[in-house]
Backbone as JSON Lines, residues from 0, in Angstrom:
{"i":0,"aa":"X","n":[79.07,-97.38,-21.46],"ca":[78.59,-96.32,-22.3],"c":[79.49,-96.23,-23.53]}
{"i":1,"aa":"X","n":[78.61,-96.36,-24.66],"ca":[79.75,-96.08,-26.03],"c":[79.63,-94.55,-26.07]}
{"i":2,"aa":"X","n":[81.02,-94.53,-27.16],"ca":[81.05,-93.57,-27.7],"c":[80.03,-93.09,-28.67]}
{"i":3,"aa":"X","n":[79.43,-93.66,-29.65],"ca":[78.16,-93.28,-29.74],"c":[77.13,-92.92,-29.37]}
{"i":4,"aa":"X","n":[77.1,-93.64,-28.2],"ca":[75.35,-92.91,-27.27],"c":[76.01,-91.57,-27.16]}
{"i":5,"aa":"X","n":[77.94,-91.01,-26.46],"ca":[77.97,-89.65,-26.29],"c":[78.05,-88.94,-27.33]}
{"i":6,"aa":"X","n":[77.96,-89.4,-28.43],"ca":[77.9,-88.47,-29.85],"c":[76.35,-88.13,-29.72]}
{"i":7,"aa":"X","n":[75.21,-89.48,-29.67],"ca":[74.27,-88.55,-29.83],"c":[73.85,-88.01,-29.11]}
{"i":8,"aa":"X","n":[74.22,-88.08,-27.82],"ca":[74.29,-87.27,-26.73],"c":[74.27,-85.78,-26.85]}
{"i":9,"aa":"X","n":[75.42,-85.64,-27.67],"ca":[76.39,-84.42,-27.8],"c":[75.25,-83.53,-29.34]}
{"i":10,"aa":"X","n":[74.83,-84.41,-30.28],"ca":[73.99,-83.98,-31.35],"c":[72.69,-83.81,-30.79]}
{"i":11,"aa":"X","n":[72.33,-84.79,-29.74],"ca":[70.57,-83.91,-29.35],"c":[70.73,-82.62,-28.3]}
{"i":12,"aa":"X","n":[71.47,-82.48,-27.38],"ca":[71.75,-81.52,-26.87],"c":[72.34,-80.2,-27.39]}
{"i":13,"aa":"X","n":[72.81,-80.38,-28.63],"ca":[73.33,-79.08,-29.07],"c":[72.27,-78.98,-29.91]}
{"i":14,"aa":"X","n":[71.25,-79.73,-30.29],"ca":[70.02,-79.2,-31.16],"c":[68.93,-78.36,-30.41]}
{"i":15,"aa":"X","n":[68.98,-79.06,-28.98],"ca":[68.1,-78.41,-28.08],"c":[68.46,-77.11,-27.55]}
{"i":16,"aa":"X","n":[70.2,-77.07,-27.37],"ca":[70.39,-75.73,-27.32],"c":[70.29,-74.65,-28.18]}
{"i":17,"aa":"X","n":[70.69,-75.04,-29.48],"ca":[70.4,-74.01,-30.45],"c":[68.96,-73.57,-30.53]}
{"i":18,"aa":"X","n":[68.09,-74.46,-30.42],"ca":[66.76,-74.24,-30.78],"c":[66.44,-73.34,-29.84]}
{"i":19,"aa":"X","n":[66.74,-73.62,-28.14],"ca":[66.49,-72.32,-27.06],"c":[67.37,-71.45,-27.46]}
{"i":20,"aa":"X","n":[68.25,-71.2,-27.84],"ca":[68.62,-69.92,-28.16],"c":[68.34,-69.15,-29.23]}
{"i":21,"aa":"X","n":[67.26,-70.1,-30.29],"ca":[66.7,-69.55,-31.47],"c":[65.39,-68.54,-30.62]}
{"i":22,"aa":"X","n":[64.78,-69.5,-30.22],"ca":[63.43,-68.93,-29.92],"c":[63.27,-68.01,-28.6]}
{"i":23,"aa":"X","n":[64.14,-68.95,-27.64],"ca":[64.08,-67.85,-26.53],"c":[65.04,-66.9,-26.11]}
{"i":24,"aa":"X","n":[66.41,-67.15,-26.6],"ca":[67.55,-65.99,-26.73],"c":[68.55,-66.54,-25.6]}
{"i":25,"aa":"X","n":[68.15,-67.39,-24.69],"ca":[69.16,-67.66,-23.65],"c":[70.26,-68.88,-24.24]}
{"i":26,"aa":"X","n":[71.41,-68.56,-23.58],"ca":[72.6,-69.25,-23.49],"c":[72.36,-70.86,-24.03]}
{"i":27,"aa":"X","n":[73.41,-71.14,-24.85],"ca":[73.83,-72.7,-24.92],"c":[74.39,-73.71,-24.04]}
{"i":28,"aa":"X","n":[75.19,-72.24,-22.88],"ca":[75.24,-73.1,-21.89],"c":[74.7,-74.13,-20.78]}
{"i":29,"aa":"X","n":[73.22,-73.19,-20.61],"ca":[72.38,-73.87,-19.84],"c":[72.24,-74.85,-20.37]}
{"i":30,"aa":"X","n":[72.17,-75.47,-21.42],"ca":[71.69,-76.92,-21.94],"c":[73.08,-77.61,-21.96]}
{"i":31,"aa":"X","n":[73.88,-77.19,-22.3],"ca":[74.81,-78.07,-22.91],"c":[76.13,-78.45,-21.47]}
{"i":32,"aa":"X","n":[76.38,-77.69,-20.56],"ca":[77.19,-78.09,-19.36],"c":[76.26,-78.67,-18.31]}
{"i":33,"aa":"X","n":[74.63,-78.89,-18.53],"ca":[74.53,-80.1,-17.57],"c":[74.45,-81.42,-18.0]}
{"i":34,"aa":"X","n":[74.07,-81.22,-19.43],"ca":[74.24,-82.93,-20.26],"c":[75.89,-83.32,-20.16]}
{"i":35,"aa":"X","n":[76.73,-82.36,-19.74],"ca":[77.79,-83.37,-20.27],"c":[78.45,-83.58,-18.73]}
{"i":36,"aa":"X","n":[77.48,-83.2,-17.72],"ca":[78.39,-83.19,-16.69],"c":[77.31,-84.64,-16.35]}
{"i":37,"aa":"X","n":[76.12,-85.0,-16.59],"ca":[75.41,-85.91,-16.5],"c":[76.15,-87.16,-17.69]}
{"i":38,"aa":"X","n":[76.62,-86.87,-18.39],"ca":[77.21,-87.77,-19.39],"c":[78.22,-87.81,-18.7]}
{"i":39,"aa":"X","n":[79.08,-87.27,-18.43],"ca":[80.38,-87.73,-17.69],"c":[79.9,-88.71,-16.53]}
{"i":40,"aa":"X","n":[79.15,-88.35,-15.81],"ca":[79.28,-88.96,-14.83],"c":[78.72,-90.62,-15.09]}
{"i":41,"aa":"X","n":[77.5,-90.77,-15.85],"ca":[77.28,-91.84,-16.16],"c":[78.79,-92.45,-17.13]}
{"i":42,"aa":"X","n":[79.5,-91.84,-17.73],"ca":[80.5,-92.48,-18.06],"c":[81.36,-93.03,-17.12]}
{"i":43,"aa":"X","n":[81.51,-92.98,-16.13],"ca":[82.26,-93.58,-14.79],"c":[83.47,-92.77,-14.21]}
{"i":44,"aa":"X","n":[83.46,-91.21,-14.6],"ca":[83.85,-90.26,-14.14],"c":[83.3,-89.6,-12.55]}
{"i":45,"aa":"X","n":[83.83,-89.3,-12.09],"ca":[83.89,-88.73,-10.85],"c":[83.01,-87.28,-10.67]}
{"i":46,"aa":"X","n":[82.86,-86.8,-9.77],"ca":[81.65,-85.66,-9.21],"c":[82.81,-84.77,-10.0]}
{"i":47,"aa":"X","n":[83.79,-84.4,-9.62],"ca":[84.78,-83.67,-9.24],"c":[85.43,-82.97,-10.82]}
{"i":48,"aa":"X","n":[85.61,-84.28,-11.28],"ca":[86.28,-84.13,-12.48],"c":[84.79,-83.82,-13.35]}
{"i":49,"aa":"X","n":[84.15,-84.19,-13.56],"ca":[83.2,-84.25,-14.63],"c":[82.9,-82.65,-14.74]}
{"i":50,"aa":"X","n":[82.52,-82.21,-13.23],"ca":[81.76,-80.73,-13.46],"c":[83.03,-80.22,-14.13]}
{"i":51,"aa":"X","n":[84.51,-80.07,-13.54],"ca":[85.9,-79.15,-14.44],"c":[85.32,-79.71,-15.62]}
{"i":52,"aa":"X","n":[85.29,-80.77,-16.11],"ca":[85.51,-80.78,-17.48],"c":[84.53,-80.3,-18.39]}
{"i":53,"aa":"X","n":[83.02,-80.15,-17.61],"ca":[81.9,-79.56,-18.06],"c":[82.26,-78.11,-18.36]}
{"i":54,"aa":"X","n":[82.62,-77.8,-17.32],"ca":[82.86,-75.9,-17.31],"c":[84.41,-75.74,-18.04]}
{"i":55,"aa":"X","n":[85.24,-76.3,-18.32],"ca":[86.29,-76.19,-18.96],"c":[86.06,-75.89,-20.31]}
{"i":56,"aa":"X","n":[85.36,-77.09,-20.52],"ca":[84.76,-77.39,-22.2],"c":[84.07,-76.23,-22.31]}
{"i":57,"aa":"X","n":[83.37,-75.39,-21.62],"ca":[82.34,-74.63,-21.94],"c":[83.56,-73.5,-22.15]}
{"i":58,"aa":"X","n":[84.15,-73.26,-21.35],"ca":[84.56,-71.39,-21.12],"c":[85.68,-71.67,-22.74]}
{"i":59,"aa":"X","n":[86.38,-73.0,-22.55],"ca":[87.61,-73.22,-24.17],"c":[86.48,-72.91,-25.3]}
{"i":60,"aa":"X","n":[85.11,-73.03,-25.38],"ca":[84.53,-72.67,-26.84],"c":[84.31,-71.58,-26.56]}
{"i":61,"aa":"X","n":[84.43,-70.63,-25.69],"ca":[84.17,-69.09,-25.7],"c":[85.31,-68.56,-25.92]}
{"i":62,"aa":"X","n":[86.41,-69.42,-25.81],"ca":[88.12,-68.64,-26.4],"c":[88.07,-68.41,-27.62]}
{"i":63,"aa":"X","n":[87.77,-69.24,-28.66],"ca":[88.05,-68.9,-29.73],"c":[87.02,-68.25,-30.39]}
{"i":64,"aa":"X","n":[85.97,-67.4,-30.31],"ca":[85.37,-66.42,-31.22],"c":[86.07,-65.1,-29.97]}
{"i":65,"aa":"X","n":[86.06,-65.38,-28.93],"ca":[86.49,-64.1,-27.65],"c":[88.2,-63.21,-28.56]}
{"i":66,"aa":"X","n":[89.11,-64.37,-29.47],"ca":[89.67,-64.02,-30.25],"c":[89.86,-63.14,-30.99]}
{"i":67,"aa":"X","n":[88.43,-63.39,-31.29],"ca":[88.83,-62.44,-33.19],"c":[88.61,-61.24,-32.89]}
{"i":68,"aa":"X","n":[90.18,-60.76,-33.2],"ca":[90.36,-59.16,-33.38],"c":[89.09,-58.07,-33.38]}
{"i":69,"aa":"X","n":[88.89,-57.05,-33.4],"ca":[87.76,-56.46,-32.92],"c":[87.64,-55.21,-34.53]}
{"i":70,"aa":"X","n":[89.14,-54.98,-35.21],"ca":[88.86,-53.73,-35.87],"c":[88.59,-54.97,-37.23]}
{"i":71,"aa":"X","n":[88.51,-56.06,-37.34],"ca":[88.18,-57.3,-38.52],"c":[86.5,-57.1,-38.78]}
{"i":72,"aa":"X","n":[86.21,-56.82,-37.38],"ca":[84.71,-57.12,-37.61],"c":[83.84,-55.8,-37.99]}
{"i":73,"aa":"X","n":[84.29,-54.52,-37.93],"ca":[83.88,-53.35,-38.17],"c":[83.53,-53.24,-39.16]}
């Protein structure tokens, strides 16, 4: 598996998520932590490791907007 197929991997799945969360309002997660736990694994990663790194990756992009100060945004 190149690194390219997981780029566009990574670009059709975050199009599909945005788009469900345009139209139907639900989470990016649902789309985007089973493609990469299915991409991991076809990458020759393990059951084990792939899902941590699926759900890792997911909860680290909720750190940084979970960040921003609260009296910034008022």
């Amino acid at each position: 598996m190149s690194v390219l197929w997981l780029v566009c991997l990574g670009l059709v799945s975050g199009a599909g998520a945005g788009l469900l969360a345009g139209l139907i309002g639900i989470g990016g997660g649902i789309v985007i932590v089973p493609v990469m736990y299915y991409g991991l694994l076809s990458a020759g990663a393990s059951a084990d490791q792939a899902a941590h790194v699926a759900v890792a990756t997911s909860l680290a992009a909720i750190l940084l907007p979970q960040n921003d100060p609260y009296p910034a945004r008022v």
